[in-house]
N, C-alpha and C positions, 0 to 999 in steps of 0.2 A: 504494500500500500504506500502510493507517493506522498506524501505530506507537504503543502504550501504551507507557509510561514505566514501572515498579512498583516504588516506592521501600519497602522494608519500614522501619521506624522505631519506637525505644525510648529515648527521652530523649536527641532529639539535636536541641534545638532552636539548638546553635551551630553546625550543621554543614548543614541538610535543605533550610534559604533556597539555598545554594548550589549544591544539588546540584539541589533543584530550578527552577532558575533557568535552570542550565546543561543540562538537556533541555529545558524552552522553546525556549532558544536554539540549539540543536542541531535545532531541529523538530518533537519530539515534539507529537502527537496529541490524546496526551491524557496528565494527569501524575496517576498516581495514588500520594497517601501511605496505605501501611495500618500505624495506628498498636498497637503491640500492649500498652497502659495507662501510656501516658506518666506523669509525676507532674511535669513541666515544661510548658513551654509548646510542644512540639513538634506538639500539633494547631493552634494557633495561626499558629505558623509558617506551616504549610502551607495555611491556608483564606489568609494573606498571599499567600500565592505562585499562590491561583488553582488551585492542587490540590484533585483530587477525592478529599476522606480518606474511608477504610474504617475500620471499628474491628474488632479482632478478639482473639482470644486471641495471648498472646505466644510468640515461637518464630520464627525467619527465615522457615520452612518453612512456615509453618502461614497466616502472615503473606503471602508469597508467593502462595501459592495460593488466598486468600483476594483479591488482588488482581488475579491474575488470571482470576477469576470474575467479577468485575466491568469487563472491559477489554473496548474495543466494537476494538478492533484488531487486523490480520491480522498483525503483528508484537508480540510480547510483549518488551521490554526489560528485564531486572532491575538497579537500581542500588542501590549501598550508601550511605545517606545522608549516611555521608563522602569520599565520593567524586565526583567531577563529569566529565561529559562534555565531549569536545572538542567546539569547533561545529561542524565536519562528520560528525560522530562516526554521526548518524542518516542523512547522507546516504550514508555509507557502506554503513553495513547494507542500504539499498535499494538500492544501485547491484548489491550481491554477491548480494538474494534475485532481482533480474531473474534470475539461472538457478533454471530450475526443481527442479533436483539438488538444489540446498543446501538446508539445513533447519536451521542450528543454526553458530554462531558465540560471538565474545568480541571482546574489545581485547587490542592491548599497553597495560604499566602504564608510568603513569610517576609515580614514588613522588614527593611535594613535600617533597624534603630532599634535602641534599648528602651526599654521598660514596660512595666506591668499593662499598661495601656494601652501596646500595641500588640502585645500577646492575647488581649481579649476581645481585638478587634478582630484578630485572628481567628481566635475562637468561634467567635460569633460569626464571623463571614463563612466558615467552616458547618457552622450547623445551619446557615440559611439554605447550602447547595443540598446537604442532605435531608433538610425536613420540609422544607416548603420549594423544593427543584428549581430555587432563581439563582443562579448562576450571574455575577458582573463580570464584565468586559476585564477588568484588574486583575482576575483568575484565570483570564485566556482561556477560554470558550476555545473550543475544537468540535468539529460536527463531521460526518459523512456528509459529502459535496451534496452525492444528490437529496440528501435530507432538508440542506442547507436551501438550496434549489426550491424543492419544492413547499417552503415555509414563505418563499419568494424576497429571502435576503432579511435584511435588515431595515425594519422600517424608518423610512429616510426623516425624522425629525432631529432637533435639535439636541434633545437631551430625551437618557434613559431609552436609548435604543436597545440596548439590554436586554432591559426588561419587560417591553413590550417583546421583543422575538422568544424567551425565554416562559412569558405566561402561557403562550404560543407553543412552543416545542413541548414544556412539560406535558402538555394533555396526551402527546402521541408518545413521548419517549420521555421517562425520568432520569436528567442530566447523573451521572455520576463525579464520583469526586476521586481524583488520583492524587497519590502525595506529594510529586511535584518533588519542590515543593516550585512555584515561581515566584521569583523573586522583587516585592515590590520596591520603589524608592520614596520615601517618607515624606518628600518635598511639599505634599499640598498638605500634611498634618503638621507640620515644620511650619507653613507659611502662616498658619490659622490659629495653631494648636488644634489636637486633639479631638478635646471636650465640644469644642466651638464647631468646629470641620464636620462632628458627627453630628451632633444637633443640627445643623444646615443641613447637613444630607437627609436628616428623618424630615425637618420642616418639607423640604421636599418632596419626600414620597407622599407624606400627607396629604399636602395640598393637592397632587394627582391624586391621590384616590379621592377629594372631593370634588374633583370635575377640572381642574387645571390640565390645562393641555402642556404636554413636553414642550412646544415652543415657545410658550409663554413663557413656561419657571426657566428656559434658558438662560434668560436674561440676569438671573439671580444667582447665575452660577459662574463665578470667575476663571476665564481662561486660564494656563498656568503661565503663559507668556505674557499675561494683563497685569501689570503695577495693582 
């Protein structure tokens, strides 16, 4: 089974060497950056690294899907540019689609920062794939192409694309969880703190589940490249 790699990317050219470095090394197939109008050296990066870059409109979702149009692999993997994979991280994934059942997985996280805090984000991120099947994008979502395919991608909004493809996939197939582990970087709970970072991410889910559309609450979500 060929495994693509699909790193969406927006002016991260201190973090994409690494990430894409670490699916190489991991085994990926093929490593695809789809950059959505960098204004850094982040497509640079990536022709460094031996990546096959897409250029497309900016958006995770849009970015996503646009890369995986372009992926010649029976496995689609999505990685966040600041994020890296462990080196068995892709043997894993194949060892778990040898059943024919499975169709849709993630990692456990393991955040690169010390304390109690982020070990029970961990946690807790760990027990949302296995008890309620949502899987985030930060865990690198891995799916069967034509699973992928036939879900019809990733719905192209602004925020929490995720999780709308993820309420989606669980009815047909319950994501699993591998241990990865992949490797997150701490930046956006560094920029916020914590406390503050997580309470804004639940304000958010909130507000969608009372009728806020993803593109609205985008706007209350700061880019990582935004001051």
């Amino acid at each position: 089974m060929k495994v693509s790699v699909i790193i969406p990317a927006l002016n991260e050219e201190a973090f994409l060497a690494s990430a894409a470095r670490s699916a190489w090394e991991a085994g990926a197939d093929e490593v695809i950056v789809v950059d959505g109008g960098s204004a850094d050296e982040t497509v640079a990066v990536a022709e460094a690294q031996e990546c096959q870059v897409v250029v497309s409109a900016s958006g995770r979702a849009v970015q996503q899907n646009a890369g995986a149009g372009r992926a010649i692999g029976d496995i689609l993997l999505f990685l966040h540019a600041d994020n890296r994979l462990s080196p068995t991280a892709i043997e894993q994934v194949r060892e778990l689609l040898r059943d024919a059942g499975v169709k849709i997985g993630a990692f456990r996280q393991q955040i690169v920062a010390d304390g109690v805090a982020y070990r029970l984000l961990e946690r807790g991120n760990a027990w949302r794939v296995r008890w309620r099947g949502l899987p985030y994008g930060d865990q690198s979502i891995f799916m069967r192409r034509e699973f992928f395919e036939s879900l019809g991608g990733f719905p192209e909004v602004k925020l929490m694309e995720d999780l709308l493809l993820m309420k989606t996939a669980r009815r047909i197939s319950w994501p699993r969880l591998l241990d990865g582990p992949v490797y997150i970087d701490a930046r956006r709970w560094r920029r916020h703190g914590v406390i503050r970072q997580t309470l804004r991410n639940w304000t958010l889910l909130t507000a969608y589940q009372l009728g806020w559309s993803p593109d609205a609450l985008a706007s209350y979500y700061r880019r990582h490249d935004v001051a």
